[in-house]
DRENPA-3360 file (N, C-alpha, C; in nm, 2 decimals, always signed):
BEGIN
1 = XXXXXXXX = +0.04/+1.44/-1.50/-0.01/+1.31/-1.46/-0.03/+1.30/-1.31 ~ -0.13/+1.23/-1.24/-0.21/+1.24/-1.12/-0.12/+1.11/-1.10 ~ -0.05/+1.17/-0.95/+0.05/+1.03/-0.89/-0.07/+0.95/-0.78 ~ -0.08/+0.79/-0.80/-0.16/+0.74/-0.74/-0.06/+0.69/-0.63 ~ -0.13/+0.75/-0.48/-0.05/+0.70/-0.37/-0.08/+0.52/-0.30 ~ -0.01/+0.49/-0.24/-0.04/+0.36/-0.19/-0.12/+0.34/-0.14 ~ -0.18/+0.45/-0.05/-0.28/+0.40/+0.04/-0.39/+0.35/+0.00 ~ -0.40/+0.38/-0.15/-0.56/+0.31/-0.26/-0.52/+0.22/-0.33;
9 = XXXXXXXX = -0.42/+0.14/-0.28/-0.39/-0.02/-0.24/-0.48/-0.08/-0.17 ~ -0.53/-0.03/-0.09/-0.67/-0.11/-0.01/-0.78/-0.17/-0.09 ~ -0.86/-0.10/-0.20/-0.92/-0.14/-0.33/-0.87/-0.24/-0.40 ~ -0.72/-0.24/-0.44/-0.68/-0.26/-0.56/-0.67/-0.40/-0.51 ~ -0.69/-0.44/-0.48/-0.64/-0.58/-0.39/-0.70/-0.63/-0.45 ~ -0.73/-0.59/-0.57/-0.74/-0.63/-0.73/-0.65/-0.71/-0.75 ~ -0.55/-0.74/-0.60/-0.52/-0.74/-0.72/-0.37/-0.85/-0.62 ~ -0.23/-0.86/-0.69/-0.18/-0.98/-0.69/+0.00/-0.97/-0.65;
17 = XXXXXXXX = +0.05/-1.05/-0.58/+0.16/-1.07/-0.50/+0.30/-1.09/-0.61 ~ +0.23/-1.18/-0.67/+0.34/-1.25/-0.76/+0.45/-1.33/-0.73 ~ +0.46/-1.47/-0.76/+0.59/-1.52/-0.72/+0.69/-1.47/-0.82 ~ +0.81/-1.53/-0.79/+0.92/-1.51/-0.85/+0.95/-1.60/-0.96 ~ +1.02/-1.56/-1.10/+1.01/-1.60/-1.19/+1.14/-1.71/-1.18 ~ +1.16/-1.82/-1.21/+1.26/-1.93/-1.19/+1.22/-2.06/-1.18 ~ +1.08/-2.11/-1.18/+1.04/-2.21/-1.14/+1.01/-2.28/-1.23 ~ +0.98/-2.44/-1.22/+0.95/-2.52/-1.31/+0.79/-2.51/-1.37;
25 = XXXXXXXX = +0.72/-2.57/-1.51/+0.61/-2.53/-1.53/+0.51/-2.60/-1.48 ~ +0.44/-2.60/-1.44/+0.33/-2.65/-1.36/+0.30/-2.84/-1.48 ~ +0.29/-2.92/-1.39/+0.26/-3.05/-1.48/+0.11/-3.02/-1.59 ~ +0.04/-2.95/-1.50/-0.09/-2.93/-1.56/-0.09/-2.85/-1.69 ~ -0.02/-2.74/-1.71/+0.04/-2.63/-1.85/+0.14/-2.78/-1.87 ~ +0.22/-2.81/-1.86/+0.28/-2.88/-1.97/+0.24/-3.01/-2.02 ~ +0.15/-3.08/-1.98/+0.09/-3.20/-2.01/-0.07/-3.14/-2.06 ~ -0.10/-2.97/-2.07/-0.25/-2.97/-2.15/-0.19/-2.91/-2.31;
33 = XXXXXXXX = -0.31/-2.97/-2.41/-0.29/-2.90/-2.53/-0.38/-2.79/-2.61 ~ -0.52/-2.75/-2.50/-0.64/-2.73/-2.48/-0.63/-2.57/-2.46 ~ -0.65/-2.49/-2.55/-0.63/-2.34/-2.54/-0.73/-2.34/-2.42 ~ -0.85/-2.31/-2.43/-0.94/-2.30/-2.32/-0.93/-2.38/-2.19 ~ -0.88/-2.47/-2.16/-0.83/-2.54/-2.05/-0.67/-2.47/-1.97 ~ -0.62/-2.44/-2.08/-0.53/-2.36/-2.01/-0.51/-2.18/-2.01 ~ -0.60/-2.16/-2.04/-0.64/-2.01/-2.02/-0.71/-2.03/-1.89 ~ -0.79/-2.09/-1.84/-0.89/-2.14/-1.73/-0.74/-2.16/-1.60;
41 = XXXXXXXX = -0.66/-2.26/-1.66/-0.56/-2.30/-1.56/-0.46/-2.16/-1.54 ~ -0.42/-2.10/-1.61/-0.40/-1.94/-1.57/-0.45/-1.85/-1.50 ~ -0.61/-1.88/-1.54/-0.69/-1.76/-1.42/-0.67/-1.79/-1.25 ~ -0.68/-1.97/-1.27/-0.68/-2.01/-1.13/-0.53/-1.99/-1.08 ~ -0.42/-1.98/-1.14/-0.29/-1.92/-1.12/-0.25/-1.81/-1.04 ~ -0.35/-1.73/-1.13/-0.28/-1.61/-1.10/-0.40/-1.57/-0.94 ~ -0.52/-1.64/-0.93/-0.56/-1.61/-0.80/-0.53/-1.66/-0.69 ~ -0.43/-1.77/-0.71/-0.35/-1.80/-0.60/-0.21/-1.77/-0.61;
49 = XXXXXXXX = -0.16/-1.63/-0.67/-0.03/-1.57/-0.66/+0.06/-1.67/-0.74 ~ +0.01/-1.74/-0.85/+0.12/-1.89/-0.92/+0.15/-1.77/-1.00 ~ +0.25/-1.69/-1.02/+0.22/-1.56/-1.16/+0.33/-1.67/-1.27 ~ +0.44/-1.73/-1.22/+0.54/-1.78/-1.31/+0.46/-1.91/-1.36 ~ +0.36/-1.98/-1.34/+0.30/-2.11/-1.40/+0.15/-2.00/-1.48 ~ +0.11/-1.87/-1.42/+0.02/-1.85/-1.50/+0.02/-1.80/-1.62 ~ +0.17/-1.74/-1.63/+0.29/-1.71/-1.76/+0.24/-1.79/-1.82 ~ +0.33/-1.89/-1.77/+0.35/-2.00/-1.91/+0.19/-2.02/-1.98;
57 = XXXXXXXX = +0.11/-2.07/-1.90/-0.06/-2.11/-1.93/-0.07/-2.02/-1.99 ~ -0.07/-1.94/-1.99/-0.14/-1.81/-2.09/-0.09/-1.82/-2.22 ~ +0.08/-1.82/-2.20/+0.17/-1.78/-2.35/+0.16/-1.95/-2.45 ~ +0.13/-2.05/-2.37/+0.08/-2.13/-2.44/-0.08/-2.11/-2.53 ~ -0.13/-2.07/-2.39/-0.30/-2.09/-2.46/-0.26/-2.02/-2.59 ~ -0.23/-1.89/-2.59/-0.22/-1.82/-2.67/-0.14/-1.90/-2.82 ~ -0.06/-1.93/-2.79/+0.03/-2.02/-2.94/+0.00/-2.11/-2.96 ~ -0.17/-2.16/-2.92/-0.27/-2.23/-2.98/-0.40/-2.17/-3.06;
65 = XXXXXXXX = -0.41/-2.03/-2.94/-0.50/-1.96/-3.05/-0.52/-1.84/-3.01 ~ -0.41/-1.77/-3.07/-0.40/-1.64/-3.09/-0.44/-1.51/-3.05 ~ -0.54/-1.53/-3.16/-0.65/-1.40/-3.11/-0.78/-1.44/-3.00 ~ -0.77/-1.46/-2.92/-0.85/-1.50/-2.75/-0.85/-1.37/-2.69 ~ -0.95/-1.32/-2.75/-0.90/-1.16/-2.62/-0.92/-1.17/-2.45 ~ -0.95/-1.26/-2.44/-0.99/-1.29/-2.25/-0.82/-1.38/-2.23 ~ -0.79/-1.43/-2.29/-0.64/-1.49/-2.27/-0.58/-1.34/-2.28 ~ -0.59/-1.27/-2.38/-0.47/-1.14/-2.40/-0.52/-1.05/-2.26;
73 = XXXXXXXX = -0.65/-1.09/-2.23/-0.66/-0.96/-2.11/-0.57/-1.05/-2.04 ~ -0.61/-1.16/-1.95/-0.57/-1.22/-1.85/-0.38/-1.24/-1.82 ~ -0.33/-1.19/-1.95/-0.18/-1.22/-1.98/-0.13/-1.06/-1.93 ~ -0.25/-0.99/-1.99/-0.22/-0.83/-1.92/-0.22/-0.85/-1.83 ~ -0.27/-0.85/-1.75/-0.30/-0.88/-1.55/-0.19/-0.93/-1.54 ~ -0.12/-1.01/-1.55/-0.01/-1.12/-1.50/+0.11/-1.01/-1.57 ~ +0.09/-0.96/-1.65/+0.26/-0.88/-1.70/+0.20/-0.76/-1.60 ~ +0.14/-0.69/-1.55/+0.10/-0.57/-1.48/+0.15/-0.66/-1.34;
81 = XXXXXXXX = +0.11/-0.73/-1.25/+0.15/-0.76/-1.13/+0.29/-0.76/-1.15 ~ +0.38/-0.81/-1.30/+0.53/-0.84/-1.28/+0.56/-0.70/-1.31 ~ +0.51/-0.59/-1.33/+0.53/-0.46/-1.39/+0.63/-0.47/-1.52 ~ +0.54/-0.55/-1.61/+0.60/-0.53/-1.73/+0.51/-0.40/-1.76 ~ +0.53/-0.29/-1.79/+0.47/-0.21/-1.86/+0.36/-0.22/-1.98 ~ +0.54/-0.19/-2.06/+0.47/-0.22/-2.22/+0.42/-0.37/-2.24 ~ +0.46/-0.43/-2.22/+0.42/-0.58/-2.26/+0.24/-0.57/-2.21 ~ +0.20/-0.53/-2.09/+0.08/-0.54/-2.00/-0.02/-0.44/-2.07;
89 = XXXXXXXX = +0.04/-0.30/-2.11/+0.01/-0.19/-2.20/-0.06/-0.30/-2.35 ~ +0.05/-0.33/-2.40/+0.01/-0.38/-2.55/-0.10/-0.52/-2.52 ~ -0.07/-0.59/-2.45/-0.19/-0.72/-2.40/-0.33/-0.66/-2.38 ~ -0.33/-0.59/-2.33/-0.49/-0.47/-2.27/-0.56/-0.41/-2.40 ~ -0.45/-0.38/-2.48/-0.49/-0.32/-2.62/-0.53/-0.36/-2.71 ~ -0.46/-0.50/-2.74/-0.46/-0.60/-2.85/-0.65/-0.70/-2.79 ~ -0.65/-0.65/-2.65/-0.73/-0.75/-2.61/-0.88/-0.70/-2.65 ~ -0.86/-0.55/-2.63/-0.99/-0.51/-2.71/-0.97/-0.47/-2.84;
97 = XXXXXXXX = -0.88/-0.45/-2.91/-0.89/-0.45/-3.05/-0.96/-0.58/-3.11 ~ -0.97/-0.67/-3.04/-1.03/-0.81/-3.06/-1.14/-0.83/-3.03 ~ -1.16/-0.77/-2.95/-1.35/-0.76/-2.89/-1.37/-0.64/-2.79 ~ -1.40/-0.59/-2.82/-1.44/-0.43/-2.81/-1.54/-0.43/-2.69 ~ -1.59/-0.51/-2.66/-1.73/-0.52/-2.56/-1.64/-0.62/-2.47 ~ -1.54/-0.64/-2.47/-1.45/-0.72/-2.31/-1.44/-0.62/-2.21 ~ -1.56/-0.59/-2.17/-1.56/-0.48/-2.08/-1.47/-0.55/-1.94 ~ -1.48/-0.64/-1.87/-1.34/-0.70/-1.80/-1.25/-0.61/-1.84;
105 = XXXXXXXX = -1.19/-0.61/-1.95/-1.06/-0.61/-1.94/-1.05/-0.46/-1.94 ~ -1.17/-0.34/-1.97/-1.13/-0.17/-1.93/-1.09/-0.19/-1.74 ~ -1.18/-0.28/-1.71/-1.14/-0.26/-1.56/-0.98/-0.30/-1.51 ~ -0.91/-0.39/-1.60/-0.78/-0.42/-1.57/-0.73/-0.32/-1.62 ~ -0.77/-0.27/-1.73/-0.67/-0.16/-1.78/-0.68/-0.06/-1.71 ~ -0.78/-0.06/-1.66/-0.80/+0.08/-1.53/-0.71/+0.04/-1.42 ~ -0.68/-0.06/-1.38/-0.57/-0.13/-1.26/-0.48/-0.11/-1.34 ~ -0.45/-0.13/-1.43/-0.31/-0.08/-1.51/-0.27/+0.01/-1.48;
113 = XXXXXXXX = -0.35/+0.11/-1.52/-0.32/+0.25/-1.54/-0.33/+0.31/-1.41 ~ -0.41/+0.29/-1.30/-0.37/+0.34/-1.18/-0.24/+0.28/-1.13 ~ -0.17/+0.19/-1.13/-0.02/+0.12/-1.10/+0.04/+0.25/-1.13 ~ +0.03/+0.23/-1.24/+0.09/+0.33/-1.34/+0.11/+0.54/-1.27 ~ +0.04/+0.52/-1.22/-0.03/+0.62/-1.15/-0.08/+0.77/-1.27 ~ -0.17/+0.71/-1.36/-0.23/+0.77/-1.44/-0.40/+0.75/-1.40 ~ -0.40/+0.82/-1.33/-0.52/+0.85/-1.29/-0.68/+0.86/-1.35 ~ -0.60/+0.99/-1.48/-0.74/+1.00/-1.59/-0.73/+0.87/-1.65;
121 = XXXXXXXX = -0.61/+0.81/-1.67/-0.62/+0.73/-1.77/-0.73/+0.62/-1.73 ~ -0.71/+0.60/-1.57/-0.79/+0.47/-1.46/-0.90/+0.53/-1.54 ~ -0.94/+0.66/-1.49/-1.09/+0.67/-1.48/-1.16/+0.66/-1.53 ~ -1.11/+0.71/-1.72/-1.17/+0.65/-1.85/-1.21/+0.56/-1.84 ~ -1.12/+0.45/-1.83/-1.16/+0.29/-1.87/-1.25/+0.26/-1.75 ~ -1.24/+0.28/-1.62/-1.38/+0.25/-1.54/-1.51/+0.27/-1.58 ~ -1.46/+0.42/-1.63/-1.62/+0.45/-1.69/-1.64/+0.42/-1.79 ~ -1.56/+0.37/-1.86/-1.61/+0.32/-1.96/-1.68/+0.19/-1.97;
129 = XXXXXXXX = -1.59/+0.09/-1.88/-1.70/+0.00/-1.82/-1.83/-0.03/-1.76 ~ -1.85/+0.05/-1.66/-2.01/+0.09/-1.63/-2.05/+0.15/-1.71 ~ -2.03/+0.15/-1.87/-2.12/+0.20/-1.97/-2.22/+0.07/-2.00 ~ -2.13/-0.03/-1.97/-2.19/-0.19/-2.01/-2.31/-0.18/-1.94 ~ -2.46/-0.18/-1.95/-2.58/-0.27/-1.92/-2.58/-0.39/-1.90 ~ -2.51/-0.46/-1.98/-2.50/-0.62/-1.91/-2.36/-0.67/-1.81 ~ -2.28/-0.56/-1.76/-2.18/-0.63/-1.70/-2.27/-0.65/-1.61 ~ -2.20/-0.78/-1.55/-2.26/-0.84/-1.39/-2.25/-0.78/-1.30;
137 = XXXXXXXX = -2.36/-0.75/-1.15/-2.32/-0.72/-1.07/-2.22/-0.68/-1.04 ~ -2.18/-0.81/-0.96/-2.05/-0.83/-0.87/-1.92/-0.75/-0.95 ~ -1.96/-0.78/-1.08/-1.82/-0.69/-1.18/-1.85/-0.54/-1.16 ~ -1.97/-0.56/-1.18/-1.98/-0.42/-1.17/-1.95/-0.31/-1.03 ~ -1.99/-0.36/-0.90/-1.97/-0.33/-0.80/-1.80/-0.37/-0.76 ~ -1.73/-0.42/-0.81/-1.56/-0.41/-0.81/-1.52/-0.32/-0.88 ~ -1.53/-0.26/-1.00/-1.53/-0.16/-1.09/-1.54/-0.01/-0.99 ~ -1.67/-0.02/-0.97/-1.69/+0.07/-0.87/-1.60/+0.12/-0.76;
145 = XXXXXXXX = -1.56/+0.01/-0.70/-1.48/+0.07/-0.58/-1.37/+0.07/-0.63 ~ -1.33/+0.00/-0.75/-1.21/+0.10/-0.83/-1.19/+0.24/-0.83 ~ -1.30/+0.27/-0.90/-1.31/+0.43/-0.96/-1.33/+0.50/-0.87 ~ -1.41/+0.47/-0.73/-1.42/+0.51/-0.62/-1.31/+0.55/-0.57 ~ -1.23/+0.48/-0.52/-1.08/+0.51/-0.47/-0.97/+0.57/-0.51 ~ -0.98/+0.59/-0.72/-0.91/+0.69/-0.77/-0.97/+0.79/-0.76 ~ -1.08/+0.81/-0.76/-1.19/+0.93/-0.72/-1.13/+0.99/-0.60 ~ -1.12/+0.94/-0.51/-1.08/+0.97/-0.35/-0.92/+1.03/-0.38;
153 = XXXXXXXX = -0.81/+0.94/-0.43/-0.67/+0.99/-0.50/-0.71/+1.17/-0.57 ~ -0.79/+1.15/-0.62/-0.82/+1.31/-0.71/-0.86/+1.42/-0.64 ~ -0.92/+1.37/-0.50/-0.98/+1.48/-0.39/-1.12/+1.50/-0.47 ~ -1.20/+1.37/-0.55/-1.34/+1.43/-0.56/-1.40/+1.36/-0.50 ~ -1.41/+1.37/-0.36/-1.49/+1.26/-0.24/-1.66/+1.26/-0.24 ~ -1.68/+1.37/-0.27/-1.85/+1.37/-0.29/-1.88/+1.22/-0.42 ~ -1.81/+1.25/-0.52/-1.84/+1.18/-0.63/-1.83/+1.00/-0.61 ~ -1.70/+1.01/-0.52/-1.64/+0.90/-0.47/-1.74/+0.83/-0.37;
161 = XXXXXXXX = -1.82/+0.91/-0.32/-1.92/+0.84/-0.19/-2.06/+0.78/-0.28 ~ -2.10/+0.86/-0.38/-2.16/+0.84/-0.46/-2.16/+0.69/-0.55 ~ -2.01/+0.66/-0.61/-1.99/+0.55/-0.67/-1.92/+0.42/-0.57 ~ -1.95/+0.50/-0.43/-1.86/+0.34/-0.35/-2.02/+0.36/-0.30 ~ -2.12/+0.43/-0.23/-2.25/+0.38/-0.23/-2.33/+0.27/-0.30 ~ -2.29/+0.32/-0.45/-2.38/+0.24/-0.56/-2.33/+0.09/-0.52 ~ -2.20/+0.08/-0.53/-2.10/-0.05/-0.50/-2.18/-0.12/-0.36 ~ -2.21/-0.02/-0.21/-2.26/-0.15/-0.17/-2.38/-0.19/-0.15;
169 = XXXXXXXX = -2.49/-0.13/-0.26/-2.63/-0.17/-0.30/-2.57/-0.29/-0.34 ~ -2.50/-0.33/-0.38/-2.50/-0.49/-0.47/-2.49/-0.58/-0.37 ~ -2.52/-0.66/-0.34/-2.55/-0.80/-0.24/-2.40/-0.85/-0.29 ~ -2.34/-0.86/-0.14/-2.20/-0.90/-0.20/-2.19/-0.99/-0.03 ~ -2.13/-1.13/-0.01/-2.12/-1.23/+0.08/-2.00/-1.18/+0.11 ~ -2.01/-1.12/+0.27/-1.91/-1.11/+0.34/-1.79/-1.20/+0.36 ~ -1.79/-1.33/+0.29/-1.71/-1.43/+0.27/-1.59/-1.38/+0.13 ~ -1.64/-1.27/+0.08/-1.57/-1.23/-0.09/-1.50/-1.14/-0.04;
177 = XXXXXXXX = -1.38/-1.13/-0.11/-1.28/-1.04/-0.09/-1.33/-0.90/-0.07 ~ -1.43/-0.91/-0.21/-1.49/-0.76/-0.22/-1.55/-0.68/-0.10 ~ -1.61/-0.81/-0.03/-1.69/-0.72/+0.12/-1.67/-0.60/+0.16 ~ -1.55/-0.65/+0.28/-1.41/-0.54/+0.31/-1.39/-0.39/+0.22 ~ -1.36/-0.42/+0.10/-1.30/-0.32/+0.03/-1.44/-0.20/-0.01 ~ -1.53/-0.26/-0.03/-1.65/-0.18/-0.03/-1.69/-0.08/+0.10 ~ -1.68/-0.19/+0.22/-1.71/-0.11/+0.32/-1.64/-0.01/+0.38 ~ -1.48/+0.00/+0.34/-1.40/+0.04/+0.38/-1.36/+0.16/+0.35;
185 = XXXXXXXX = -1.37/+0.12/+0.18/-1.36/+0.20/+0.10/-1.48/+0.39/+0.13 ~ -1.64/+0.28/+0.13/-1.72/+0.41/+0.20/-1.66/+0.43/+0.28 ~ -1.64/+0.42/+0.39/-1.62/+0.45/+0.48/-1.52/+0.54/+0.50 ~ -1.41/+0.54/+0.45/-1.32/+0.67/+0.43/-1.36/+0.77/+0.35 ~ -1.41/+0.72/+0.24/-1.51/+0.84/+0.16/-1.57/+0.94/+0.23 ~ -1.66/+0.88/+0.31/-1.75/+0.97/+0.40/-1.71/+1.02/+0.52 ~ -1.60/+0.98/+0.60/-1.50/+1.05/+0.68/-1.46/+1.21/+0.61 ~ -1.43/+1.14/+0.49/-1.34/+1.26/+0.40/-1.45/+1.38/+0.39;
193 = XXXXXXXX = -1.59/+1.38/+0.39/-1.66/+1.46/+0.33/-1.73/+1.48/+0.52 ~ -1.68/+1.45/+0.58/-1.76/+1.47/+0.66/-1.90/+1.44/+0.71 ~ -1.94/+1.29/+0.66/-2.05/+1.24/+0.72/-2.02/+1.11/+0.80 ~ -1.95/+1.13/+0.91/-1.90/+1.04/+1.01/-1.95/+0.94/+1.08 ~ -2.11/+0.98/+1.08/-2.22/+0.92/+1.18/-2.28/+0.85/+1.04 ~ -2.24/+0.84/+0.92/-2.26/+0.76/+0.84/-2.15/+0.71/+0.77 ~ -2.05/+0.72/+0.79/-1.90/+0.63/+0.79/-1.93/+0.52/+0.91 ~ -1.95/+0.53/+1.02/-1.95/+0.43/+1.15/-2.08/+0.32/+1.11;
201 = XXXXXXXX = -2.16/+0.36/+1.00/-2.27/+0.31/+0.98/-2.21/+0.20/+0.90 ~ -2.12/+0.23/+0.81/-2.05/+0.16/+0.71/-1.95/+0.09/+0.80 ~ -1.91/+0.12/+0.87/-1.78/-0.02/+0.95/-1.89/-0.09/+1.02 ~ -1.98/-0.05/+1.08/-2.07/-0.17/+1.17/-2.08/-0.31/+1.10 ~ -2.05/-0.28/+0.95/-2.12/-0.37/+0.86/-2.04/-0.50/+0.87 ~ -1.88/-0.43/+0.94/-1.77/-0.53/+0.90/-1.77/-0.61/+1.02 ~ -1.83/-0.60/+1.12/-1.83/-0.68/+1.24/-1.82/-0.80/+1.20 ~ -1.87/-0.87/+1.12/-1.82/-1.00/+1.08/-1.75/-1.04/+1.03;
209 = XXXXXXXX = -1.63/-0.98/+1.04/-1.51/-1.02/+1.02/-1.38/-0.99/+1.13 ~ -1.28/-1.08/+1.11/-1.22/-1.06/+1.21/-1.16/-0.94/+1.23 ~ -1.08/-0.84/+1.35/-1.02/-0.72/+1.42/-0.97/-0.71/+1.29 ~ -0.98/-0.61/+1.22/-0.92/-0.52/+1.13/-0.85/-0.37/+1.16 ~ -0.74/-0.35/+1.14/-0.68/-0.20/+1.20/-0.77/-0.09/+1.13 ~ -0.76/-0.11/+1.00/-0.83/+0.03/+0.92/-0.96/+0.04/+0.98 ~ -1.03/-0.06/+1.01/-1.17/-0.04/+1.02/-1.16/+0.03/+1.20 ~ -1.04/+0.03/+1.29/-1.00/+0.10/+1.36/-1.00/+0.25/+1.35;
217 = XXXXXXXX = -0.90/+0.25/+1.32/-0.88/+0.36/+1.22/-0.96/+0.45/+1.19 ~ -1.04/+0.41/+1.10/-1.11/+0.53/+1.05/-1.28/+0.54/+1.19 ~ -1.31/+0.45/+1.23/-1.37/+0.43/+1.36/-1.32/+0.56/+1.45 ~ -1.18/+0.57/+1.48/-1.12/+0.65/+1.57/-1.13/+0.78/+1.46 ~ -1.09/+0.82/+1.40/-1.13/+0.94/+1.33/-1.29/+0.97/+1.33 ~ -1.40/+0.87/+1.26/-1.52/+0.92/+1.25/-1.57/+0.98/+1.42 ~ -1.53/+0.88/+1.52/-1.56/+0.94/+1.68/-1.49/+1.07/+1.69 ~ -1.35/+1.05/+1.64/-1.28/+1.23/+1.67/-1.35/+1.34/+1.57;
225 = XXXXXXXX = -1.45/+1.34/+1.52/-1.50/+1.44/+1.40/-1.62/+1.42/+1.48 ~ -1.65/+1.36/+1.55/-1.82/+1.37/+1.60/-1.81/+1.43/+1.76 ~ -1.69/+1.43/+1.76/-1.65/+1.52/+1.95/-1.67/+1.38/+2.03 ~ -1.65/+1.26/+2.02/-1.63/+1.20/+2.10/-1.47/+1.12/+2.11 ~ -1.45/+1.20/+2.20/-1.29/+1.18/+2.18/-1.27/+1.05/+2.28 ~ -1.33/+0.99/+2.38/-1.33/+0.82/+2.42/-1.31/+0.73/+2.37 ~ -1.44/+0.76/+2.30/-1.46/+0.67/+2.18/-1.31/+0.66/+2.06 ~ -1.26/+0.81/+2.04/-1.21/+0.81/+1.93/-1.09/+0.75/+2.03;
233 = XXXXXXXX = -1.00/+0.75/+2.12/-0.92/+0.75/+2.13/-0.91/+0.54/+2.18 ~ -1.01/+0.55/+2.19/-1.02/+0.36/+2.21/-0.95/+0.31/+2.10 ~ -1.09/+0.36/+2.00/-1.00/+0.26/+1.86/-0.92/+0.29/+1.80 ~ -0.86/+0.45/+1.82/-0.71/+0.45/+1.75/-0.60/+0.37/+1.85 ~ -0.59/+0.34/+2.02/-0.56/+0.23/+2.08/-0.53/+0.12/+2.03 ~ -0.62/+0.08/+1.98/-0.66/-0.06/+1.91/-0.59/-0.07/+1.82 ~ -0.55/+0.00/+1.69/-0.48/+0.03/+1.60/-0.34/+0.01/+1.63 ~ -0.29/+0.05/+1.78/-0.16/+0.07/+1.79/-0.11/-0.12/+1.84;
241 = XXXXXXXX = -0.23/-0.18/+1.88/-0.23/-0.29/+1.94/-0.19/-0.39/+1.79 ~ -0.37/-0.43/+1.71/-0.32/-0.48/+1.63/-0.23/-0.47/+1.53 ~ -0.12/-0.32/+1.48/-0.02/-0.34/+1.38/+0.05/-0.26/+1.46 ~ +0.15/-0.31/+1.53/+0.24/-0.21/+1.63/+0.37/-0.17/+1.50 ~ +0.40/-0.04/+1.51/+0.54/-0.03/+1.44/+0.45/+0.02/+1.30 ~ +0.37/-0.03/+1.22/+0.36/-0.01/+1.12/+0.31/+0.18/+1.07 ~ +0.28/+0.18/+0.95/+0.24/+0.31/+0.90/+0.11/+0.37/+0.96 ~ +0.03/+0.28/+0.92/-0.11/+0.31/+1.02/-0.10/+0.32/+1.16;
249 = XXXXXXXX = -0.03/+0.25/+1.24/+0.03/+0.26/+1.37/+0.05/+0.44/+1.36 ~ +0.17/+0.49/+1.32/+0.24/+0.58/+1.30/+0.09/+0.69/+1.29 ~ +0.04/+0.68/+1.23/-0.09/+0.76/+1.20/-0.17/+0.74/+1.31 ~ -0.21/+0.67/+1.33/-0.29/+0.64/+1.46/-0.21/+0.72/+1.56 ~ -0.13/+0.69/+1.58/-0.06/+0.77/+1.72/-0.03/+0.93/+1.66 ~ -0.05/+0.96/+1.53/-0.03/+1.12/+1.52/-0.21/+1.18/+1.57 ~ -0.26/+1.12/+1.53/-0.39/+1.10/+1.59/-0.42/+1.15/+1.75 ~ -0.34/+1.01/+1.78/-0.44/+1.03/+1.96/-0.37/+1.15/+2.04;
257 = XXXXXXXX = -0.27/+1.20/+1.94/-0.16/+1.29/+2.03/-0.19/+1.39/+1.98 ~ -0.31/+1.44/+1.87/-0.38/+1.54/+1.86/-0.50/+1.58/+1.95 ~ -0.53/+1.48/+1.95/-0.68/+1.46/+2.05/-0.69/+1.54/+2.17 ~ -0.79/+1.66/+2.18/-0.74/+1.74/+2.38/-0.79/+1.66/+2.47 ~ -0.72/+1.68/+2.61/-0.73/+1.59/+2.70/-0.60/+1.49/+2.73 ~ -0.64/+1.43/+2.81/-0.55/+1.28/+2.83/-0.59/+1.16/+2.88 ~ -0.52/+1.08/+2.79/-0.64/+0.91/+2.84/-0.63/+0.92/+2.98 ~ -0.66/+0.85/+2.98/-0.75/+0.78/+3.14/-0.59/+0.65/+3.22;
% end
């Protein structure tokens, strides 16, 4: 089995924090009787990190009605953030034995299964997803930089540039989480294979957003692979500034202390 390392946490931001289980149930789950109202009040749960009120919402919706495969996916996602395994396992399963065409939920099971750090397992269900013709864009283009990133974990970067490319043909509002992860995502891709002067192409994009380390980062590598070591050694700088102490820090400085010469 193919161990998924953390650093393709940057993608998965799929993904969710979780609070701690102890808390009282939200007024809203305990005063609704409305399966579909509170499956709805679960999704919004769990995208603001409520994971212990999006429990309960869900295990209610559900002991109103049952078989809802978009409640059994969404209950998977919430036992996968608490790393319930099996519980998250059997929700993902039951959710398509119930509708088969919940292409959503191969994509969670693909976040499942890379947690998991089952790699082939991710990659199936990604592609199995972009089998769908009708998934949406934007679904579709998150999917992608899924499989993109396990792609990259597997060492098949050619393939991986290919499917985080396709990802950012899709019109996606630099205001969406997705933005970032797309561009980022290429962008190490093509570091990795060595098209550098088209990795910097891909961080230019992110200028609209605020100082980001990685987008540092890999900036300072694509300049040190193109012989401009100024360049490179500015923005791994920069890197040491914005996250001082941290892991990327730590990288960044194994970096500039490779670089020949000496700053200025």
């Amino acid at each position: 089995m193919r161990r998924f390392s953390a650093a393709c946490w940057v993608v998965m931001a799929l993904m969710f924090a979780g609070q701690a289980i102890g808390q009282q149930v939200d007024p809203l789950v305990a005063n609704s009787s409305d399966a579909t109202e509170l499956q709805q009040l679960g999704v919004r749960f769990i995208a603001s990190n409520q994971t212990h009120n999006a429990l309960q919402a869900l295990r209610k919706s559900l002991e109103i009605y049952p078989d809802n495969a978009e409640t059994r996916m969404w209950l998977g996602v919430v036992y996968t953030q608490m790393n319930e395994d099996i519980a998250a396992e059997g929700e993902f399963l039951r959710a398509l034995e119930l509708n088969p065409q919940l292409t959503e939920a191969r994509n969670w099971f693909g976040v499942y299964w890379a947690r998991r750090g089952n790699l082939d397992a991710a990659i199936a269900q990604y592609r199995q997803a972009l089998l769908d013709p009708a998934y949406p864009s934007i679904s579709r283009a998150r999917v992608q930089v899924n499989l993109g990133n396990v792609l990259m974990q597997t060492g098949e970067y050619d393939e991986a540039v290919v499917m985080l490319g396709r990802a950012g043909q899709i019109a996606v509002a630099s205001s969406d989480p997705l933005y970032p992860l797309v561009h980022l995502s290429l962008a190490e891709a093509l570091v990795k294979t060595g098209r550098s002067q088209e990795a910097l192409g891909a961080l230019e994009r992110m200028d609209v957003l605020p100082p980001n380390a990685r987008v540092e980062y890999l900036s300072g590598l694509a300049y040190r692979d193109l012989g401009e070591v100024d360049a490179a050694r500015d923005h791994l700088g920069r890197v040491l500034r914005l996250v001082p102490g941290s892991e990327l820090a730590r990288e960044a400085l194994a970096v500039l202390e490779s670089l020949p010469g000496r700053p200025d």
